[in-house]
C-alpha positions in Angstrom: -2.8 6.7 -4.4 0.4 5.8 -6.0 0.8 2.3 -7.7 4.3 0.3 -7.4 5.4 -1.6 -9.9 8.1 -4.8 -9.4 9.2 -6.7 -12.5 8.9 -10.0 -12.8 10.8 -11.8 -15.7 8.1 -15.2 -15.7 4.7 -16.4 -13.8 7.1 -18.0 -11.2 8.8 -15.1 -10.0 5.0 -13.5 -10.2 3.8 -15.9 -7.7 7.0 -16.1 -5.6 7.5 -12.1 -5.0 3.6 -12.3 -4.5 3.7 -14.9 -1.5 6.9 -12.6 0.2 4.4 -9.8 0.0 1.4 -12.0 1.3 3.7 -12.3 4.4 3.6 -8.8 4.5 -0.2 -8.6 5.1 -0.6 -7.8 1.5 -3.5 -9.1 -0.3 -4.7 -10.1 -3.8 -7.1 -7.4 -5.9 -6.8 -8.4 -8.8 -4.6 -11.5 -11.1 -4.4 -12.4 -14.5 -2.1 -13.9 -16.6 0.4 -11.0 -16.6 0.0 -9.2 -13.3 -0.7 -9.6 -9.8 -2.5 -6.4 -8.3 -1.9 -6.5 -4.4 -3.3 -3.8 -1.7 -1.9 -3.9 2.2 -4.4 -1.7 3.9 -3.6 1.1 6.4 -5.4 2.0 9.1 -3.0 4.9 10.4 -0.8 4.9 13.6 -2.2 3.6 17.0 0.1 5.9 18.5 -1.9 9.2 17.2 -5.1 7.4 17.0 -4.7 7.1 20.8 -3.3 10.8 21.6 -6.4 12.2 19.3 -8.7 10.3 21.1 -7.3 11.6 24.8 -7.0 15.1 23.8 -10.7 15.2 22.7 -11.7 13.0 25.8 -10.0 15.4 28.1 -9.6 18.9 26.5 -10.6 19.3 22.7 -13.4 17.7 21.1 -12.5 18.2 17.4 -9.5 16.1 18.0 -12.1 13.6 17.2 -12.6 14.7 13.8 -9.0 14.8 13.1 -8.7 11.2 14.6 -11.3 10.6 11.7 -9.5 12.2 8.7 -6.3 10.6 9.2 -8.0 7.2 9.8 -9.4 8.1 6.3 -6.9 9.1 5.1 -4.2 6.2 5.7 -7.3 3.9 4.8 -8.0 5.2 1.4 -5.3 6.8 0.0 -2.0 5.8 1.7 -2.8 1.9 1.6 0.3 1.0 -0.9 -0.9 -0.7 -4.1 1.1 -2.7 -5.8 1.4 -4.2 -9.5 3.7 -7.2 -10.4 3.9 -7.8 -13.9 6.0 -9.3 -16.6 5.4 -6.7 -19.3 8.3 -4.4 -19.6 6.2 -1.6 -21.7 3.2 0.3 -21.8 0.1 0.7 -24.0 1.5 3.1 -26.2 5.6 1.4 -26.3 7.0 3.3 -23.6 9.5 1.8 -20.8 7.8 1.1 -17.4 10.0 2.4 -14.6 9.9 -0.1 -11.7 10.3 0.0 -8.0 12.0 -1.7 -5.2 10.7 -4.3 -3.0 12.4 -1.5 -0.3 10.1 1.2 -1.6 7.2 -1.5 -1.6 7.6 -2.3 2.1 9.2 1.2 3.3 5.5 2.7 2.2 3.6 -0.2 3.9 5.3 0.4 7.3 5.4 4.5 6.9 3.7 6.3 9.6 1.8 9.2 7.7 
């Protein structure tokens, strides 16, 4: 699971890129005085959860268990998390490289 990042220069713009996100179905983890941890949760494609669940219904039954991976799948590992912080370094000094509110919401809406 891969972490975003989107900088925020004060608490203000914290709360105000966190509220265009909560539009987005994304919700609060985690908030403290410097960050806002959000999570949008994924449950996979209704498209393939619905041709899984035909195929097994109709020809092969371990479509079934492939209908259950990738709902695992897009449920724990591909739900985009996010981190918006003012802090513009790391722990040990080194630059954080920050992401795109495009790359936030292009991973939130991604099929696989």
């Amino acid at each position: 699971m891969k972490v975003y990042m989107l900088k925020a220069d004060n608490s203000k713009d914290m709360e105000k890129i966190s509220e265009e996100l909560s539009q987005k179905k994304f919700k609060i983890r985690e908030k403290q005085d410097n960050y806002i941890l959000m999570r949008k949760r994924r449950f996979g494609n209704l498209v393939i959860h619905a041709i899984c669940l035909i195929i097994a219904l109709s020809v092969f039954g371990l479509a079934i268990f492939i209908n259950v991976v990738y709902f695992t799948y897009s449920y724990l590992w591909a739900s985009p998390h996010v981190l918006i912080t003012t802090e513009t370094q790391g722990e040990e000094g080194e630059e954080l490289e920050f992401n795109t509110m495009d790359e936030v919401l292009d991973k939130a809406t991604a099929i696989l």
